[in-house]
N, C-alpha and C positions, 0 to 999 in steps of 0.2 A: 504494500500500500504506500503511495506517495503521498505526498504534504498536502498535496490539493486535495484527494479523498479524503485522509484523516480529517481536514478542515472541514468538509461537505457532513462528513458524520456529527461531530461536534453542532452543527450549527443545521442540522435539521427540527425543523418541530416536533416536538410533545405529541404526537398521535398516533398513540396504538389505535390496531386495527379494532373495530366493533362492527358487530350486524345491528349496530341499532343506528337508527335514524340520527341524523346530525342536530335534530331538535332535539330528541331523546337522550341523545349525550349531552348536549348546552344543558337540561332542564335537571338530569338525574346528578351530576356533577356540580352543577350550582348548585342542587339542594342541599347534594353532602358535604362541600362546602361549610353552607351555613347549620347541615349540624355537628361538624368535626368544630366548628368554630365555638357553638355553644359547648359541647364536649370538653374542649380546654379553658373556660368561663367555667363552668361546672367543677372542672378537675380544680383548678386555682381556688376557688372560693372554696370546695369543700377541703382541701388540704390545707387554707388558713386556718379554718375554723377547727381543723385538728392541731395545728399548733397554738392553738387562743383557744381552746376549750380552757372551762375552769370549773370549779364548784368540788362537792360531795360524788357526783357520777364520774367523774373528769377519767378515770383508765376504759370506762365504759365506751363511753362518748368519743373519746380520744381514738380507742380500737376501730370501732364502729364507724368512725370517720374516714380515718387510713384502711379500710377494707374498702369502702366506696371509692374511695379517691383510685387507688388501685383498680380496681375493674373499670371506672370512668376511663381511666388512663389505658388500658388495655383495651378499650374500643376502638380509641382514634388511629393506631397505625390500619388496622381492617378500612373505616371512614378512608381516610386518605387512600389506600392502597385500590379499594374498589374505584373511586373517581377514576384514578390513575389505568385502571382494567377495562373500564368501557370507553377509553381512549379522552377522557376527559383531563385538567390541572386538576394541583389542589394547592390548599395552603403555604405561602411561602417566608411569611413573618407574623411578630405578632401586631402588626400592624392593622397587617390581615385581616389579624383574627378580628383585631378591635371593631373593623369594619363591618364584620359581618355577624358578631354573636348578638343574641337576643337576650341572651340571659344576662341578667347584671351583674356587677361587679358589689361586692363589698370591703368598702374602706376603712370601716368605724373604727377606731382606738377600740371599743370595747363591744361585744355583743353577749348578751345573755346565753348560756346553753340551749336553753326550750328555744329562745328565740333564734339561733340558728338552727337548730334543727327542724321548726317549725319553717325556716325560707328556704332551707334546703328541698324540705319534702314540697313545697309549692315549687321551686325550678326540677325538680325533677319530674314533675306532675306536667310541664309544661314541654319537659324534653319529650314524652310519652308522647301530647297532643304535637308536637314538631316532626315525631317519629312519625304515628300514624299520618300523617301528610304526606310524607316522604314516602313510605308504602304505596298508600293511592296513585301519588304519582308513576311509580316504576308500574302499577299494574294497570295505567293506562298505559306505559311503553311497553310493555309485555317483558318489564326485565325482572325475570324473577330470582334470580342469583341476587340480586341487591335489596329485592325485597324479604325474600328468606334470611337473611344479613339481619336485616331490620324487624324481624321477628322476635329473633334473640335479643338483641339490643332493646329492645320493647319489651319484653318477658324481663331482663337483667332491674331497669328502670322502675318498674313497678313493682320490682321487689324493692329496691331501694327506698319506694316511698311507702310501701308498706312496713318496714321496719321502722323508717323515720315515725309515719304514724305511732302507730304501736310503742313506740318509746316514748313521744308526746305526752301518750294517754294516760287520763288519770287513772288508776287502779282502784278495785271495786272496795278497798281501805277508805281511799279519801272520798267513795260515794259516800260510806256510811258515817264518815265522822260528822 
């Protein structure tokens, strides 16, 4: 290979082959996008609030936190890597990210335990409604490898905010006191 190929390789476009429509890639690829983007909004906010937990539960909460944060984080190479499959980009800073997450950021010097894990379980409740959008979408493309994807990712989420709940709640002690 001479200089000029090597150059031509280097400097071709980003696009894997796909059998799917060129709207279908723009739409399925921008979606995952903006939920790889909440994904690391997600992952950020719940890994602060495990190092700024505090209180009487705090090894609970703290755990509980870092098991989330973990599996959050363990989505997004999959996220990214499927855009990158159906011949689509993906995220390239956190610039990016900033531009495109839904989910908000939390900055406070101080947050309550209940009350983070009370705005947890609402963005994660939020990821779920983001997810099942992003489903629809692919099965109006007919791409079902990304919607199967987002199955799990969906099932994962709703556990998380089922636990969140559930730790929230009061227990049937402080019913009866």
């Amino acid at each position: 290979m001479n200089a000029r190929d090597s150059k031509s390789l280097r400097t071709a476009p980003l696009e894997t082959p796909s059998d799917l429509k060129s709207n279908a890639v723009r739409d399925i690829a921008g979606a995952l996008n903006m939920l790889l983007a909440d994904a690391f909004a997600l992952y950020m906010k719940t890994k602060n609030f495990h190092w700024h937990v505090s209180g009487p539960h705090f090894r609970d909460y703290h755990l509980l936190l870092d098991e989330q944060a973990a599996q959050i984080y363990a989505a997004t190479d999959d996220m990214a890597e499927r855009a990158r499959k159906i011949g689509g980009t993906t995220l390239r800073s956190i610039g990016h990210i900033a531009r495109l997450q839904r989910i908000k950021d939390n900055d406070a010097e101080f947050v309550t335990p209940l009350d983070m894990l009370a705005e947890l379980r609402q963005d994660n409740q939020q990821m779920v409604t983001s997810l099942r959008e992003v489903h629809d979408l692919c099965d109006e493309h007919g791409d079902v490898a990304t919607a199967s994807l987002i199955e799990n990712w969906i099932d994962e989420t709703e556990r998380r905010v089922w636990f969140l709940f559930e730790t929230t709640r009061a227990g049937e002690s402080a019913r009866g006191a």
